[in-house]
Structures are given as C-alpha cells and as structure tokens.
C-alpha positions as CSV (number, residue, x, y, z in Angstrom):
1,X,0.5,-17.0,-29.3
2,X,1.1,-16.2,-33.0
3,X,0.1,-12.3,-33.5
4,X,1.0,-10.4,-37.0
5,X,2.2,-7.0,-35.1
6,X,6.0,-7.6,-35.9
7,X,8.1,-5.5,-38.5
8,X,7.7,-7.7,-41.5
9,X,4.1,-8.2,-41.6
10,X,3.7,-4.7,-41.1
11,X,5.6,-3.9,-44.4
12,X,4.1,-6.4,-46.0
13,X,1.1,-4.5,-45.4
14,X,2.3,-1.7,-46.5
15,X,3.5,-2.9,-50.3
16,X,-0.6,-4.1,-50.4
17,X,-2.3,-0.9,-50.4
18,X,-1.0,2.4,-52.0
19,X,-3.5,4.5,-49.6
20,X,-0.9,2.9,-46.8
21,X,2.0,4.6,-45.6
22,X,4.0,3.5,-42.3
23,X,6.3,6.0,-40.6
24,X,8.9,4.3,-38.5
25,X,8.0,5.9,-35.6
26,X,4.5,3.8,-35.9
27,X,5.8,0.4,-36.6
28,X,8.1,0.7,-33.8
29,X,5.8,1.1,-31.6
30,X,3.9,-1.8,-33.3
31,X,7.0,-4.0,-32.9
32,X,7.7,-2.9,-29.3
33,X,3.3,-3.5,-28.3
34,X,3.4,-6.0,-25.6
35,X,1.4,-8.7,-27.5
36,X,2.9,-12.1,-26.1
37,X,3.4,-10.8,-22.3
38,X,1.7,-13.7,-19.9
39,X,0.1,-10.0,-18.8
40,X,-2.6,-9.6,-22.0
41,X,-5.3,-7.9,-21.1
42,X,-8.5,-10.7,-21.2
43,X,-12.1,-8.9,-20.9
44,X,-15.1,-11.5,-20.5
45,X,-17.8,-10.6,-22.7
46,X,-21.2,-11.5,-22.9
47,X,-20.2,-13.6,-26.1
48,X,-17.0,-14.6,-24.7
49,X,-13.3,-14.1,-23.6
50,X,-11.1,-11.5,-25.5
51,X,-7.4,-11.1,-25.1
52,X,-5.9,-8.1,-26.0
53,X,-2.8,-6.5,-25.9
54,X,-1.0,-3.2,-24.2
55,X,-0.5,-0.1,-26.5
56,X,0.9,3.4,-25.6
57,X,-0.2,6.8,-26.8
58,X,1.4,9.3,-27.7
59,X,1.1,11.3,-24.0
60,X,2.8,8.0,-22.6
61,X,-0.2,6.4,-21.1
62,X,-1.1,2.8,-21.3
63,X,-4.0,1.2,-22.7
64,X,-5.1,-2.2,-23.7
65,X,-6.0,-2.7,-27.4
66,X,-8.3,-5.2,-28.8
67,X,-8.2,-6.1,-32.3
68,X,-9.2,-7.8,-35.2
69,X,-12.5,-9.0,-32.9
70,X,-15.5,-10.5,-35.3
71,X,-18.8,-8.7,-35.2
72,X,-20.4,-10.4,-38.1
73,X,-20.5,-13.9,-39.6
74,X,-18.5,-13.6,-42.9
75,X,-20.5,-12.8,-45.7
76,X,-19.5,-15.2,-47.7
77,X,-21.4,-17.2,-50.4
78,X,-25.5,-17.2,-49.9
79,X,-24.5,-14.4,-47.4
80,X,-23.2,-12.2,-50.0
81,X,-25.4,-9.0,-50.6
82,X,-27.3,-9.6,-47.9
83,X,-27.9,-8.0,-44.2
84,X,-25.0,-8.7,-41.8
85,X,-25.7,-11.8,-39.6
86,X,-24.6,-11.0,-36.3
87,X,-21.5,-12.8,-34.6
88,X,-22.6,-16.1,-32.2
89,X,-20.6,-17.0,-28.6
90,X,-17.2,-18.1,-29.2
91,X,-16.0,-21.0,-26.9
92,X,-12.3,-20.2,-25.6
93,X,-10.6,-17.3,-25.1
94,X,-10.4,-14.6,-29.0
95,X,-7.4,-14.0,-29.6
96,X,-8.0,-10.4,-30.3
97,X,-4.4,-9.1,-31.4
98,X,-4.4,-9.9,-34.9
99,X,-4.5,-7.3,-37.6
100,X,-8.2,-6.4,-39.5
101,X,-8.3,-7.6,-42.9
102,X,-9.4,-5.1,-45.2
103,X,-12.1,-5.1,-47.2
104,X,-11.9,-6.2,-51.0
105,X,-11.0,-3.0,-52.6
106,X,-8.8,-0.3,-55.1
107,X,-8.3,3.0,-54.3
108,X,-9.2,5.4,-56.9
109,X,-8.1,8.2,-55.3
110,X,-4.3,7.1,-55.1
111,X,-4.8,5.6,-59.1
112,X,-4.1,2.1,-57.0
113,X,-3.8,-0.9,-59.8
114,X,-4.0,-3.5,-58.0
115,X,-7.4,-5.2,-55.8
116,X,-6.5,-5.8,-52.0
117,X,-8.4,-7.2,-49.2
118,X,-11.2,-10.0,-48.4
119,X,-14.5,-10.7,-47.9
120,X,-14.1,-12.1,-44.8
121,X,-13.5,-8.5,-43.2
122,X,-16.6,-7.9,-40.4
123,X,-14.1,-6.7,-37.4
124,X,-13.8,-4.0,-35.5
125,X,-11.3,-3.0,-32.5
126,X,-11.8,-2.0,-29.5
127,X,-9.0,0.4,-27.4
128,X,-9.5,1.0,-23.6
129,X,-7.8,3.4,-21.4
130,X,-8.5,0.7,-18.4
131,X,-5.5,-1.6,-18.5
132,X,-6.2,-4.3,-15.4
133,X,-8.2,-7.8,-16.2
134,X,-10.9,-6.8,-13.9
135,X,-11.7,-3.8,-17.2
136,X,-15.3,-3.7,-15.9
137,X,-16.4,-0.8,-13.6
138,X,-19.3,-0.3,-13.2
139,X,-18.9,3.0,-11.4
140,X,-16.5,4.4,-13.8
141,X,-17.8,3.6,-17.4
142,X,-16.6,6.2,-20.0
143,X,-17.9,7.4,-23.6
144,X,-17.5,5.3,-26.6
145,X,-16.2,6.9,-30.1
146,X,-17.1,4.7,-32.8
147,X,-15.1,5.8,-36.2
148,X,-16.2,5.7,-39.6
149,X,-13.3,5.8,-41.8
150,X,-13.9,7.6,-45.2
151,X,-13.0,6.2,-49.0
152,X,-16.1,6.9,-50.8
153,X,-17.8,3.6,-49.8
154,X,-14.9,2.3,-51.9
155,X,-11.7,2.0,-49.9
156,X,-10.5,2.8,-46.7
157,X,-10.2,0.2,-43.5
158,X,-9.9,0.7,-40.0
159,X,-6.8,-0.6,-39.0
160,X,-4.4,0.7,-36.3
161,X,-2.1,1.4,-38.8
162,X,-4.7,4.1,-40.2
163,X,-6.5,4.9,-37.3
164,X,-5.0,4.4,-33.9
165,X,-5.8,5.1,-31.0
166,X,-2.6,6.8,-29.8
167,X,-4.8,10.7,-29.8
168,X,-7.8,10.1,-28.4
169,X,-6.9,7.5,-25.9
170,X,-4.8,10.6,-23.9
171,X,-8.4,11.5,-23.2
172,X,-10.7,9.7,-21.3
173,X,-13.0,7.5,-23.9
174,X,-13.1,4.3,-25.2
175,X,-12.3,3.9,-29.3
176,X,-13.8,1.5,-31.7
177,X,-12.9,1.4,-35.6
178,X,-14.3,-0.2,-37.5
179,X,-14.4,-2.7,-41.2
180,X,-17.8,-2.1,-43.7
181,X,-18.3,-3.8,-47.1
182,X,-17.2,-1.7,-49.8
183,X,-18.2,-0.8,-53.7
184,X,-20.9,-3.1,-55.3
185,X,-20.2,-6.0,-52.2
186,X,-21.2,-3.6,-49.7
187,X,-24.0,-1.5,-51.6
188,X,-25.2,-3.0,-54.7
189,X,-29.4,-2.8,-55.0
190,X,-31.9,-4.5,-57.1
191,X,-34.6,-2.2,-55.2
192,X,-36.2,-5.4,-54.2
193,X,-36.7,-7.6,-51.5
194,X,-33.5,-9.6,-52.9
195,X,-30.9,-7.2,-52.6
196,X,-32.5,-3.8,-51.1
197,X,-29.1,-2.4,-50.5
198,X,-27.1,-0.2,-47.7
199,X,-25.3,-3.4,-46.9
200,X,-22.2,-1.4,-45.9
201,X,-24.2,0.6,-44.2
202,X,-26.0,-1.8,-42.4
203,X,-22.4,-3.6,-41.6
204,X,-21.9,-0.4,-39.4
205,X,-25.4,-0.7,-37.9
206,X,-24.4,-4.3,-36.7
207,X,-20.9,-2.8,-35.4
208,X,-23.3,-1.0,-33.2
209,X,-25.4,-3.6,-32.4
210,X,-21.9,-5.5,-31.0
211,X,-21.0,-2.3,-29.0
212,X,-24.1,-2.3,-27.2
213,X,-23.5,-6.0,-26.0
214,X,-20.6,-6.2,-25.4
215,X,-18.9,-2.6,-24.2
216,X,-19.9,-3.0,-20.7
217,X,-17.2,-5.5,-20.4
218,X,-14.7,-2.9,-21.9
219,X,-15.1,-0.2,-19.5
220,X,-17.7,2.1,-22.1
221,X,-21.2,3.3,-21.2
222,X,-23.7,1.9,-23.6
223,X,-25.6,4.7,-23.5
224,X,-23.1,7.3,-24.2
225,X,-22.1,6.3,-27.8
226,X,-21.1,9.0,-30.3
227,X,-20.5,8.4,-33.9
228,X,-18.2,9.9,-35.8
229,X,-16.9,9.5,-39.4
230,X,-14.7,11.6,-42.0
231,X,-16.1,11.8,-46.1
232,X,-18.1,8.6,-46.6
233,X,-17.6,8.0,-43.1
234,X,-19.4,11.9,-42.1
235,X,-22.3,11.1,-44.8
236,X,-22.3,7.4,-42.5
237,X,-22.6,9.5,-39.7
238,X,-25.3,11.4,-41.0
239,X,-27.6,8.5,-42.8
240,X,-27.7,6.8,-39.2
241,X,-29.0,9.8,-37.7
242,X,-32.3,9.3,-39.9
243,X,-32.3,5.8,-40.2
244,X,-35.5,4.3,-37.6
245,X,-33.5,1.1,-37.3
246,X,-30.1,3.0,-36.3
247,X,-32.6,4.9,-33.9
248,X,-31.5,4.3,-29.8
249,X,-28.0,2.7,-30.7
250,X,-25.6,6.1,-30.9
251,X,-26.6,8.9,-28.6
252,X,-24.5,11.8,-30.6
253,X,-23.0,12.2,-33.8
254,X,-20.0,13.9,-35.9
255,X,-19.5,14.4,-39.7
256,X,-16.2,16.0,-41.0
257,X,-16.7,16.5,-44.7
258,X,-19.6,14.7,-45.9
259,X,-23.3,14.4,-44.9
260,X,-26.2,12.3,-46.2
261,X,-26.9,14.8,-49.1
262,X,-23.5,14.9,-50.9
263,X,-23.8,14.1,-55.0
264,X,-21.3,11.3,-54.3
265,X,-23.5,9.3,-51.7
266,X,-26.8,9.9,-52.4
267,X,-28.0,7.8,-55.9
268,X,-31.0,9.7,-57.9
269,X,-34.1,7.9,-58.7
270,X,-33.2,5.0,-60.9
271,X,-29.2,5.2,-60.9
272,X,-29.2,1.8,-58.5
273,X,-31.1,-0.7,-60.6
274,X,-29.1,0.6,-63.8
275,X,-26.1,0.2,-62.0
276,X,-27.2,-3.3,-61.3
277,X,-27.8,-4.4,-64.9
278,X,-24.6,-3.3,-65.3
279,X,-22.9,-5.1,-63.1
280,X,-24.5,-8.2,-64.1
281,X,-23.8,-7.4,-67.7
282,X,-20.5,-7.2,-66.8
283,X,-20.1,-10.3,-65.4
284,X,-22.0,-12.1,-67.7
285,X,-24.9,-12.5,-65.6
286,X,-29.0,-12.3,-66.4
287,X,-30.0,-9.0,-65.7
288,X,-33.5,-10.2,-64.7
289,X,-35.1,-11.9,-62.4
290,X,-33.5,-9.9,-59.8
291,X,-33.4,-13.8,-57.8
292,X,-31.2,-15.0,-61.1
293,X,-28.8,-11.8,-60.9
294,X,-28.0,-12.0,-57.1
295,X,-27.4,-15.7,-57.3
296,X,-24.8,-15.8,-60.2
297,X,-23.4,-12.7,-58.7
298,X,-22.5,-15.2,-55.8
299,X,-20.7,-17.2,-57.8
300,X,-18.5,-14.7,-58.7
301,X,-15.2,-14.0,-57.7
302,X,-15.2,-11.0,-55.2
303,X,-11.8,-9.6,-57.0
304,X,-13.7,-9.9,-60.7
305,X,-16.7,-7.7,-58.7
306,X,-15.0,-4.9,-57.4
307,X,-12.8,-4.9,-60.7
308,X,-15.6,-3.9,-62.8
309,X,-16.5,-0.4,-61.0
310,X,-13.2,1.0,-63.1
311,X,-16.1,-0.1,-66.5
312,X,-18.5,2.9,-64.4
313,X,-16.5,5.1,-65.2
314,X,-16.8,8.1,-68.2
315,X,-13.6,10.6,-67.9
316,X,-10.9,9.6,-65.8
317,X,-12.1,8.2,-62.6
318,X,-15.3,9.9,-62.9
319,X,-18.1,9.1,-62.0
320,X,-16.2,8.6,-58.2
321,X,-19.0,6.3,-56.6
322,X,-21.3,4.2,-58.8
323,X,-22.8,2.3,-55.9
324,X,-23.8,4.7,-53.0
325,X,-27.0,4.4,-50.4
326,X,-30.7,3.8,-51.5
327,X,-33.9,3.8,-50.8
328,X,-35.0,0.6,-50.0
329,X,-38.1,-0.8,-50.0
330,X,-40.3,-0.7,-46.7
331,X,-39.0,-4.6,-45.6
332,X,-38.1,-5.8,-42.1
333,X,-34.7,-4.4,-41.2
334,X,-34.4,-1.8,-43.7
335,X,-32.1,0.9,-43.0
336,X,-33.5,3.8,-45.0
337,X,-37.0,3.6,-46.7
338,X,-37.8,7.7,-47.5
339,X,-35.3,10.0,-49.0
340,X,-32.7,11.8,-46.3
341,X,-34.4,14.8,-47.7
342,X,-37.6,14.2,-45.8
343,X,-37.7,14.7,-42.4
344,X,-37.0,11.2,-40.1
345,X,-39.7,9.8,-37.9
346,X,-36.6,9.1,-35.5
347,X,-35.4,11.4,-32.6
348,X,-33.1,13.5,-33.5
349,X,-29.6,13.6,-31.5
350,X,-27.2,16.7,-30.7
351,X,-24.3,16.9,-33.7
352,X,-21.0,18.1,-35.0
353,X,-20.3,19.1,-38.4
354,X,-18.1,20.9,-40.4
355,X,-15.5,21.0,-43.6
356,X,-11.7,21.7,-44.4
357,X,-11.2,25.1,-46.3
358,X,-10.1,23.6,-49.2
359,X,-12.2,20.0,-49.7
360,X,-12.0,20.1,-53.1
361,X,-8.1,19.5,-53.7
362,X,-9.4,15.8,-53.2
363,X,-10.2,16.0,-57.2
364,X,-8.8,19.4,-58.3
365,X,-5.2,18.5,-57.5
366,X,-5.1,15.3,-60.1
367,X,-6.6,17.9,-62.6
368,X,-4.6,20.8,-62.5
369,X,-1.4,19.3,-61.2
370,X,-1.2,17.5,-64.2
371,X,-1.3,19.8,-67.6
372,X,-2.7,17.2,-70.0
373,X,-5.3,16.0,-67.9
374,X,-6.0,19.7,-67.1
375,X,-6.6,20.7,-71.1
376,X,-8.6,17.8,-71.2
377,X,-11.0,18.9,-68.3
378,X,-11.0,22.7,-69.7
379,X,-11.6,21.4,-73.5
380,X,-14.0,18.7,-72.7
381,X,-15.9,20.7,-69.9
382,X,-19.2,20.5,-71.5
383,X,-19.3,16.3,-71.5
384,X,-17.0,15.9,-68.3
385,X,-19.2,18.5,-65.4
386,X,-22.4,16.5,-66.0
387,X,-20.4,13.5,-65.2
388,X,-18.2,14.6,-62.5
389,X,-20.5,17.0,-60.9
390,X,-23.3,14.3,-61.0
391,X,-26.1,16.4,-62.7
392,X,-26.1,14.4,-65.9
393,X,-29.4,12.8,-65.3
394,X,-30.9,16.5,-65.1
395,X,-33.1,17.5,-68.1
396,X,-31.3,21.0,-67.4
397,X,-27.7,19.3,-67.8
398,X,-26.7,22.1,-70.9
399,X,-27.9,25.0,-68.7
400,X,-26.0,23.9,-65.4
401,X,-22.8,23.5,-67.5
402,X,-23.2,27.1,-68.8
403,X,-23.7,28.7,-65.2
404,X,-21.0,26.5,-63.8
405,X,-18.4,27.5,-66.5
406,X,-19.3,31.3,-66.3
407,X,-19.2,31.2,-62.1
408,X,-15.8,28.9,-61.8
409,X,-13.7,28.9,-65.0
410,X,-12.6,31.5,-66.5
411,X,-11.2,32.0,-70.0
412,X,-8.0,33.1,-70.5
413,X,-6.9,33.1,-66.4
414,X,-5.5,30.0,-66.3
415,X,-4.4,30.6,-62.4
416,X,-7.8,31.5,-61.7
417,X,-9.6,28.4,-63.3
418,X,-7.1,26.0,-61.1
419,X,-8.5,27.8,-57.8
420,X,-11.8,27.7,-60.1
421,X,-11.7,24.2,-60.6
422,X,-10.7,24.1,-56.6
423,X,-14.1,25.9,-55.4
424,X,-15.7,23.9,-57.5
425,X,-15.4,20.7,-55.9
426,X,-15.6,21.9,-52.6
427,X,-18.8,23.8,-53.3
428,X,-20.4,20.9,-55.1
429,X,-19.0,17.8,-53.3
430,X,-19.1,19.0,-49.7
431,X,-19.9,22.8,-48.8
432,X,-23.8,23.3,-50.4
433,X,-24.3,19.7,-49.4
434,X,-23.6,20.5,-45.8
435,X,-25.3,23.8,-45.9
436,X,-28.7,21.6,-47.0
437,X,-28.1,19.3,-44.5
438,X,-28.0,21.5,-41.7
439,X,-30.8,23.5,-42.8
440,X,-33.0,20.0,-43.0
441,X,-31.8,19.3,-39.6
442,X,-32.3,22.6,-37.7
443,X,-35.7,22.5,-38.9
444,X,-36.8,19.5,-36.6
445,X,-34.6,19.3,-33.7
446,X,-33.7,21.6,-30.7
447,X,-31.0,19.7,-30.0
448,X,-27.6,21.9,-30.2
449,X,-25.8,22.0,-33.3
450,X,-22.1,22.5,-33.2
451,X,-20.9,23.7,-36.9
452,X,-16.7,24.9,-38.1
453,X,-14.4,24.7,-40.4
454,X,-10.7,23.6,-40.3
455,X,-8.8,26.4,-41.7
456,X,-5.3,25.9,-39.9
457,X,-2.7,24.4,-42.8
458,X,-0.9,21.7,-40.9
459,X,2.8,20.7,-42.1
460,X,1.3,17.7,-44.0
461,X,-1.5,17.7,-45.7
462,X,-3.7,14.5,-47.7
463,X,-3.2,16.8,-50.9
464,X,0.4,14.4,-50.9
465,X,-1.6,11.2,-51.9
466,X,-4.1,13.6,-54.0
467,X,-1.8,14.2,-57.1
468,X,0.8,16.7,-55.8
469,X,3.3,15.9,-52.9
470,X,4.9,19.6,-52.7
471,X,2.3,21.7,-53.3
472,X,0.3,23.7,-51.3
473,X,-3.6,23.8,-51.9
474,X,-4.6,24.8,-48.5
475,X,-6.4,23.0,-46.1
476,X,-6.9,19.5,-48.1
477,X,-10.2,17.2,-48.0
478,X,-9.3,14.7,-45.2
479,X,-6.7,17.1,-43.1
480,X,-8.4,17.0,-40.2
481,X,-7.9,13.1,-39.4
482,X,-4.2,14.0,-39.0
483,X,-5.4,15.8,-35.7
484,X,-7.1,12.7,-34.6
485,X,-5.5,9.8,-35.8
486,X,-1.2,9.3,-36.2
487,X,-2.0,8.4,-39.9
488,X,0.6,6.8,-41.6
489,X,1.7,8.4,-44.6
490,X,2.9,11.9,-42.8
491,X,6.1,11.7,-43.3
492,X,7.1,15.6,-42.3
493,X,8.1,16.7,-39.3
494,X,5.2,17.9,-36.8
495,X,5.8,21.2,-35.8
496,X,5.0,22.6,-31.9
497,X,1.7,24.4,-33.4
498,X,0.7,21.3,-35.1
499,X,0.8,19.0,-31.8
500,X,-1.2,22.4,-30.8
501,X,-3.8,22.4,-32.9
502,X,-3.9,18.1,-32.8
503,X,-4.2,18.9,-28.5
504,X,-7.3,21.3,-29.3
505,X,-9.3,19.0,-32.1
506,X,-8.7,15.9,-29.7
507,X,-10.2,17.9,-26.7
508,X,-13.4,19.3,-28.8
509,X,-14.2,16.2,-30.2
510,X,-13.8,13.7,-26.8
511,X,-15.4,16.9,-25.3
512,X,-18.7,16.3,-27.2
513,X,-18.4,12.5,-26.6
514,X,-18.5,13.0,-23.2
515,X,-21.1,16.0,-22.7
516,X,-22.8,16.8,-26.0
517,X,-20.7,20.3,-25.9
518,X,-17.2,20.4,-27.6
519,X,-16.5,23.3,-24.3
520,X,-16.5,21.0,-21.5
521,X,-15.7,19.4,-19.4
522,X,-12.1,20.5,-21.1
523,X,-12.6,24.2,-21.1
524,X,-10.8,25.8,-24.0
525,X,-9.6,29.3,-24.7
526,X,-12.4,30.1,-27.2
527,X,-15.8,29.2,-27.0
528,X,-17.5,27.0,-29.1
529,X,-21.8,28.5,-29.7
530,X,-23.9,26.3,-31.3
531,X,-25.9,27.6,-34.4
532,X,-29.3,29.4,-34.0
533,X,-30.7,29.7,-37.4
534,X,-29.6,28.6,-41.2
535,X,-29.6,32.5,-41.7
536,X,-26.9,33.1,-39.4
537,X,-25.3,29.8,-39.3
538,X,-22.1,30.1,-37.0
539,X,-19.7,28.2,-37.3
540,X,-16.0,28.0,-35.0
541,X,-13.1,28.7,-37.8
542,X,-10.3,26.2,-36.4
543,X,-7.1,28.2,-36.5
544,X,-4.3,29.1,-34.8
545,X,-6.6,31.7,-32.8
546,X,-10.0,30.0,-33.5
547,X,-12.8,32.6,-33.7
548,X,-16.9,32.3,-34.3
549,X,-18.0,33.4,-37.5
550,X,-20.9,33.8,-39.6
551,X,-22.4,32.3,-42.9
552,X,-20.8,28.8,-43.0
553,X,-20.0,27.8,-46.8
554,X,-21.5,31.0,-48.0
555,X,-19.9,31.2,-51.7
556,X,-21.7,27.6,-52.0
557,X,-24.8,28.5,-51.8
558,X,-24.5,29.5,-56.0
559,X,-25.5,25.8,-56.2
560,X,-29.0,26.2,-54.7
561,X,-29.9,28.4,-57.8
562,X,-29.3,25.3,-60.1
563,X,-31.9,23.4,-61.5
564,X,-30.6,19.8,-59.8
565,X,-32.2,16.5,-59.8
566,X,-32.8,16.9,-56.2
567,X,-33.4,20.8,-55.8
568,X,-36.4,21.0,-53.1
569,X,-38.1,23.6,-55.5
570,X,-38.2,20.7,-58.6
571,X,-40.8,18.7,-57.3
572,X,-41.5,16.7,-60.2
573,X,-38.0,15.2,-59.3
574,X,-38.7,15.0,-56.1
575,X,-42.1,13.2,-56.4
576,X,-40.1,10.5,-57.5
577,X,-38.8,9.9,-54.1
C-alpha cells in the first residue's frame, strides 16, 4: 500500500516550507509508524471504510492514526470562493495514511519566498487512543480536541509533522487537526451574495460537520467536542463561539493568543470590498460586477492569487493580514452576519483563554533584531503605526500616533524602545483584544470562564523562526504549542522542568475537554478559579509554581483610551456595523 511516511518524503517536505523544521527524533518515529502491517487499524464510517495506521506517543502508548482523510470536495474551479461542499460516501476502503497537503500559501512570518501547497487541501486527521478494528464503543466514547492551527489565516497546516498527536494522546481524548483555506482563497469578500466570505472559516465549520458524522466510529463522543486553536486558530475558536450556524457543533472552546477582536482578524467597515478591487486589479480582472470578478478570479492560477497579498502590503510585511473575517450578508449558511462586538443570539459555551507574556516578539523581534529595519520603524514611526497597528482608517490616526509614541518609545533609551516596541505588539495585537473579549463575553453567559497566561520561558522558544535564533525575548507569541504539540523546529534539548511544565499544560487543557474545568478529573497542585468579574479578572499565571492572580493584561488597557475605529464609545463607527 504506497504511504508517503518514509524518510525521503519527509525531507522533501521539509525543503517546501521554511515554517517546517523536522528533528530526527520525529521522522524516526515517522519512519518506524507501522503503516504497511496487514494489522492497520480500519474504522467503518458512516461514509465508509478508513484505514489507518499505529503511532506511539511520547509516554509509550499506542494509538492508531488516521490521516490525510477528505472532509470536503476540492474547491476547485466553480467551487473556488465558495462554501465548502461536504465530502460524499467513498466506495472501498480510504486509505487514510497519507500526508495532508498544505494549503496554497507563503509564510510572512519566516520571510518564506517561495508559494507551497494546493488547493486541493480539505483534510483533516483523526488520532485515537483505541487501537483494535472493533474502535467503536459505545460504552467508552471519549472527548474530541479539534485543533486550529494559527498563521494569520495565511499559513500554517495541520500536519503530524506540526501537530501530532504524541502529547495529548497520553491522555485520554481523541485529536483532530485540521486543513482551512488560506489568504484571499480562503477569505476573500465581495460583501454579496457571490462571494460573502469566511470561506476558511466555514472550511473549519464543515470539519465539524464531518466530526459529528463520522466520530462515533472513532471511539469520540459527539457531544463532547472542544475547540481549540492558537493565533488565528484562538480568534477561530472564538468567531465559532458566536457564529448561529457553528451553534450545537463544539460544546467548549479554547483560545491561546487571539480572539475574534484582534486588529489582525477582524476587517473595519469597508476594508473587504477594497481589498477585492484590489485583488482583481491585480490580476487584471473587472472590478465590477462582483459575478465578472469572482468568475475570472477562477480562472486564475491559485499560485498568481496568493502571490499578490505581498502587493497589500505598505512597510515591510505590514499590513500582516489583508483578507481576515466579515460580515456577511444575512444569506443561507452564513457564518457571521452582526459584528463579534454585538452580543450572539447563540448559546454561549464554557471557555479557556489566555496569552504568552511576551506575544509581541512575533513582530518586535524582526524590528529590533535587525538595526536598519529598526531606524527605519523609529524614523518612519508616524506613516508605519497607522499601518502596522491597523488604525489608519481612523479619522484620529495623527493623535493615536502621538499617544502611542509618548506611552511606548522613548527618545533617546534605545533599550527601552526595543522592550517598547515589544509591549507594543503584545498590547495591541493580543492583550487589550483579549481583555475586550472577555468583558463582551462575561456579560452574557454564566458559563465558567477559565483565564492565564504562560509566563514559564521554556528552553526553546518560536522567537527562533521570529528574527533572532539566540536571543531571549521571554515568553514568545506561539510558545505555548511547544507544550502541546512535539513541533518540529525545537531543536534544543528539553530540560526535566520543561517535560514538567509540557505534563501540566497537557493535563489542564484534556482536563477541560473532558469536564469543562482544567482541575479535574486530573487534580493538580494549584487550583485553577474561574473569573468573576472583568474588574477583577483572574487569571492562573503558568509557571514553575503557577499561582492566581489579578488584572489579566492590565498595562493594555492604555489602548481602550484611544480613539479606534471600533472603540464601543465611537458610535458613529460603530453604526456602521
């Protein structure tokens, strides 16, 4: 049975993607996978047969892995920029042991130059604890985890190579990952009934439409699904919790680093449909009718697409996501149709949430690890923060820049500007979004609220792939998947208080998959309250000794004082929602 988990494909994968790294200790056990035993694990689904294969994690147990397994009919030509069509029966026995494509993408955030992937990438895979053919119990069904991997809705994928399995599969749960469409293929919008948008996100919605069908057959409980996502993947998280048509298919939800109100995820009135002229001017397309864009936008090559975000941008790779969710119009199967700054008409579910210490090193470090592109930032501050810190549409745009520059950078301190620069993209990419979010939310649910912040430096951290492979920032943007996933590119050795702290994130997140409460049914030295007002707001700092604090993201909440598009106090901005 051919299958690409051998050693060469595996490197072959890794000279396609610069956000890729492979230790050895990962492709061995790749290699070693027991993909062409007679013994595959085969599941019968209610769309078909599935073989798998046998995996180990990193504890030593076994578990049957299922990848590479369609949940969508490829969106390809008249299918482009449209709603996911959901995958038909298969006849035979899905050979589920193949590798995911990846998405058509480049990584801005590693400068990658070259375009990787396909647009035939709707997969997901499925990993099991439950190892025999007969996977099905009815009277032992366990939690699923879907993931949401992170990139900005620009890169990322959900391969095993990225995020496996070997972590959370010590713990009882069942793990999906899984592929969305990505840049202007997965979330351009004419803001009509044409292309309405949120196609990546709706990509995911289908990925949950396939776990609910199908899971049984796994071993998971269909009514006991948690989402949980990292960056774009958190602010995912978060958009489905307020989404009516997302509404009954997830039953709890976490969001490391990024909710539904981040700058980078959330487009202003207007910003889509000018991003669609764009795009079609780009390509040499009519920019109206909205019919005659969409339909010579299908003709184009998918590589010649996703080439023309790096035309977006202003300064550097700024701004970081010109395509990002929408309000669509009130059509069947929308996904969002009122701002995520209203309150949903959906019932709310219990959640997780929280950030790294030090989120901003995601941008900081290529600034001020670099001392040209440094001067340039400091010099050309007054034309690069409106783009960069997306207030540039803001009539108020000269007055934020002042406040920003007097509060973050300061003259003549040139080591306190580089921490400056590092606040500042936490505060304004992550922390004051966060804070807004959970004040929206505790204001119409009463169901428990579980808030921290990662603030344990682990021997590796993402700020190698950010710009600066020695230095220290802190605790990086991203540095929590490390915990949960063996991702690829951590190349130091793990220390005995990393596998610690990995041990304690694994049990409070598979914790809350299984009860809704990170403190059981694993107890745990500390214990984990949930937050009681957005006065107090407590939060678990993650540490070596983890302790309850107070006044989550506090220093961010400068940015509530700012005149911003979306400030709740502007309504005239608002209004236009």
């Amino acid at each position: 049975m051919p299958n690409r988990f051998h050693l060469k494909s595996v490197l072959r994968k890794m000279t396609m993607s610069t956000a890729t790294f492979i230790p050895l200790s990962l492709v061995i056990l790749l290699c070693t996978s027991d993909v062409t035993s007679e013994k595959q694990p085969v599941v019968r689904t209610p769309l078909g047969e599935v073989s798998g294969y046998y995996m180990q994690t990193r504890g030593g147990r076994q578990i049957s892995a299922f990848t590479a397994i369609p949940f969508a009919i490829p969106p390809l030509g008249d299918l482009r920029f449209k709603a996911p069509v959901p995958v038909a029966p298969w006849q035979g026995i899905l050979n589920a042991t193949n590798v995911s494509p990846v998405c058509v993408q480049k990584n801005p955030y590693v400068r990658q130059k070259d375009i990787v992937g396909q647009e035939d990438c709707l997969y997901l895979n499925i990993y099991t604890p439950k190892t025999n053919n007969d996977i099905s119990e009815e009277n032992n069904v366990l939690p699923v985890m879907l993931f949401l991997h992170g990139g900005g809705w620009m890169c990322g994928d959900a391969t095993t190579e990225m995020y496996g399995p070997q972590y959370l599969l010590d713990r009882d749960v069942i793990l999906v990952t899984t592929n969305y469409r990505l840049g202007p293929l997965g979330f351009l919008s004419t803001q009509d009934e044409h292309c309405p948008g949120n196609n990546g996100l709706k990509d995911q919605q289908e990925a949950l439409r396939f776990i609910q069908k199908t899971i049984e057959s796994f071993g998971g409980d269909k009514n006991s699904v948690t989402i949980f996502g990292e960056s774009a993947g958190g602010a995912s998280v978060h958009y489905h919790m307020i989404s009516d048509t997302s509404a009954g298919l997830f039953h709890k939800g976490i969001s490391e680093s990024g909710t539904a109100l981040v700058p980078w995820a959330e487009a202003p009135p207007g910003e889509a449909l000018r991003n669609a002229f764009r795009l079609a001017k780009f390509l040499e397309c009519p920019q109206s009718p909205s019919e005659k864009m969409i339909e010579c936008l299908r003709t184009k090559d998918s590589y010649d697409i996703i080439n023309t975000e790096f035309k977006f941008y202003e300064w550097d790779y700024e701004p970081m996501t010109p395509f990002k969710a929408v309000v669509e119009p009130d059509l069947p199967g929308a996904f969002l149709t009122r701002s995520p700054r209203k309150i949903p008409d959906v019932p709310a579910v219990p959640w997780m949430t929280g950030l790294t210490k030090d989120e901003g090193c995601l941008k900081s470090v290529w600034i001020t690890a670099n001392s040209s592109r440094y001067q340039e930032f400091t010099a050309g501050f007054d034309t690069i923060g409106p783009v960069t810190f997306y207030y540039d549409n803001s009539p108020f745009a000269e007055e934020i820049t002042k406040k920003i520059r007097a509060k973050y950078l300061k003259e003549n301190d040139e080591q306190a500007t580089q921490r400056g620069i590092l606040d500042l993209y936490t505060d304004s990419y992550f922390a004051y979004p966060a804070v807004e979010a959970i004040e929206l939310v505790l204001s119409y649910t009463k169901n428990p609220i579980y808030l921290y912040e990662l603030a344990y430096r682990a021997t590796n951290s993402f700020s190698q792939i950010f710009g600066d492979p020695e230095g220290n920032y802190g605790v990086c943007h991203a540095d929590d998947l490390m915990h949960l996933f063996p991702i690829g590119f951590m190349d130091k050795p793990v220390s005995p208080e990393d596998l610690k702290m990995s041990e304690t994130i694994v049990t409070l997140f598979t914790n809350f998959a299984n009860s809704g409460n990170p403190n059981k049914p694993i107890g745990l030295p500390m214990k984990w309250e949930p937050v009681t007002s957005a006065r107090n707001m407590e939060y678990l700092e993650i540490e070596s000794q983890s302790t309850m604090k107070e006044n989550l993201a506090a220093r961010s909440r400068y940015w509530g004082t700012l005149p911003l598009w979306h400030s709740l106090r502007n309504s005239r901005f608002m209004d236009e929602l």
